[in-house]
C-alpha positions, 0 to 999 in steps of 0.5 A, a space after each residue: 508554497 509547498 511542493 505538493 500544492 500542486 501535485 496530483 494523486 490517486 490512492 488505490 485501496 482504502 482500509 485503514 493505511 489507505 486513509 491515512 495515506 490519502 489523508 496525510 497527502 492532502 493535509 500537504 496541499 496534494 489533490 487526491 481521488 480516492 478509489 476502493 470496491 467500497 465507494 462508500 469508505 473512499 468517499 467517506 475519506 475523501 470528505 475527511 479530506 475536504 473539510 480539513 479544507 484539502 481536495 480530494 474525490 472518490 470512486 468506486 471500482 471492479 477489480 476487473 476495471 481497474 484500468 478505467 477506474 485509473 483513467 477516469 480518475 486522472 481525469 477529475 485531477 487534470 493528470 497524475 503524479 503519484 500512484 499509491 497502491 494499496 491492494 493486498 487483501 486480508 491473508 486466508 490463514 491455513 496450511 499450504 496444503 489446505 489453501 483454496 484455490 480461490 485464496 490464490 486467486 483473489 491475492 494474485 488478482 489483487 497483484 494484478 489490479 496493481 500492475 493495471 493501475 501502474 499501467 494506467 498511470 503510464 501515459 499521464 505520468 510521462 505526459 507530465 514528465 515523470 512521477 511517482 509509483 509507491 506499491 504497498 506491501 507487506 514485510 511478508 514479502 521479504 520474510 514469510 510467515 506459516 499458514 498464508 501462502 498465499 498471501 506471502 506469494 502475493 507479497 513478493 509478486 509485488 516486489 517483482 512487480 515494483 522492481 521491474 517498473 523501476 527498470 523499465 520506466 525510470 528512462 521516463 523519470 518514473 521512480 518506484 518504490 515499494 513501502 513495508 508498513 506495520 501499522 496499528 489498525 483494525 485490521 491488524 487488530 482483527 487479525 490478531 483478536 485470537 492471537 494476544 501472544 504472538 501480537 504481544 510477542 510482535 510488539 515486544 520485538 520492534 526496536 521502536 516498541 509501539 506499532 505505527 500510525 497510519 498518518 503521522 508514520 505511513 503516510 509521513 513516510 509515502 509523503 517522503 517517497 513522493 517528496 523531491 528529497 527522493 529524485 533518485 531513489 527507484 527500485 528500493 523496499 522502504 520499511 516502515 515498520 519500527 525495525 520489525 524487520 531487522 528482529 529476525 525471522 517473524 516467528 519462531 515456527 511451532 511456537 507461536 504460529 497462525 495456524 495453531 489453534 
């Protein structure tokens, strides 16, 4: 028997890293409910899930009602074990000075929900005496990139966010954990559709040379930070990310900047 076959999860937030989180955890025996503001993608994943002969469950959610959401979910699995949050929007790319009002909102709003779903998951997790918590990120978190501010602002709020529920939960044997994906995703490749140099200069960089894939990299890796192998760690920032991040700075502004036309 696997030591997931009897574990339960929630991943929160199901673009493409979301997937192939959730898919790579039910592949390993783990029983799954997927929850996204777009109920018809979760669900979508969640059959993926099913026919692989995994378990796996879905729902919608309103970033104003993550905590229900949360709760309801735990409910369908019998309790909870790991928490994946996946959250962070698609950058609003402009200079600072030209970032809306709602930009902030909407990425703050996003940290938010991850801090309601982690509060969420309190109770089930220490009524099962412990668990798991993976926040996902982005490496602009540690090292910014010009013209998303708020989307670097968000970034580090999630570090915060991750390191103080190391510290205040870990008496209860909840370990959290951040992940720093580089993944290869149509997202990732929309984002950069009209910037070929600076995704060739990017890829050129990683010490790995490829970009990763969502299941067989990300969620191999979310698998290990919810594995028995990872008992003690808590608090930490994982890159899962080629090596991008000991590279340098991500780019060298006025060069190849996002916001140069």
């Amino acid at each position: 028997m696997s030591q997931f076959d009897k574990k339960r999860a929630i991943v929160f937030g199901i673009d493409a890293i979301g997937r192939g989180i959730a898919l790579r955890l039910g592949r390993e025996g783990v029983a799954v409910a997927l929850i996204d503001a777009d109920i018809d993608e979760a669900e979508a994943t969640a059959r993926d899930i099913r026919r692989a002969g995994g378990r796996a469950v879905s729902s919608g959610v309103a970033w104003d009602a993550v905590r229900g959401a949360i709760e309801h979910a735990v409910d369908r699995l019998g309790g909870l074990d790991i928490l994946v949050n996946n959250v962070l929007p698609q950058p609003h790319i402009g200079p600072l000075e030209e970032q809306p009002p709602t930009a902030f909102e909407t990425t703050f709003g996003r940290v938010h929900a991850a801090a309601a779903a982690m509060q969420a998951a309190l109770p089930p997790m220490r009524a099962a005496g412990g668990g798991r918590i993976i926040n996902v990120g982005h490496r602009y978190g540690e090292n910014v990139n010009d013209g998303i501010a708020a989307y670097n602002a968000a970034a580090w709020g999630l570090v915060g966010l991750t390191r103080t529920a190391a510290v205040d939960w870990g008496k209860y044997q909840i370990a959290t954990n951040l992940l720093l994906p580089l993944a290869d995703t149509p997202e990732f490749r929309v984002f950069h559709q009209r910037r070929s140099k600076l995704l060739d200069l990017m890829v050129g960089q990683l010490p790995l040379c490829r970009l990763g894939d969502t299941v067989e990299d990300i969620g191999a890796t979310v698998l290990f930070l919810a594995s028995e192998a990872c008992n003690f760690v808590n608090g930490t920032v994982i890159y899962g990310d080629g090596g991008q991040h000991t590279a340098g700075p991500v780019l060298n502004p006025g060069k190849l900047s996002l916001t140069a036309q």
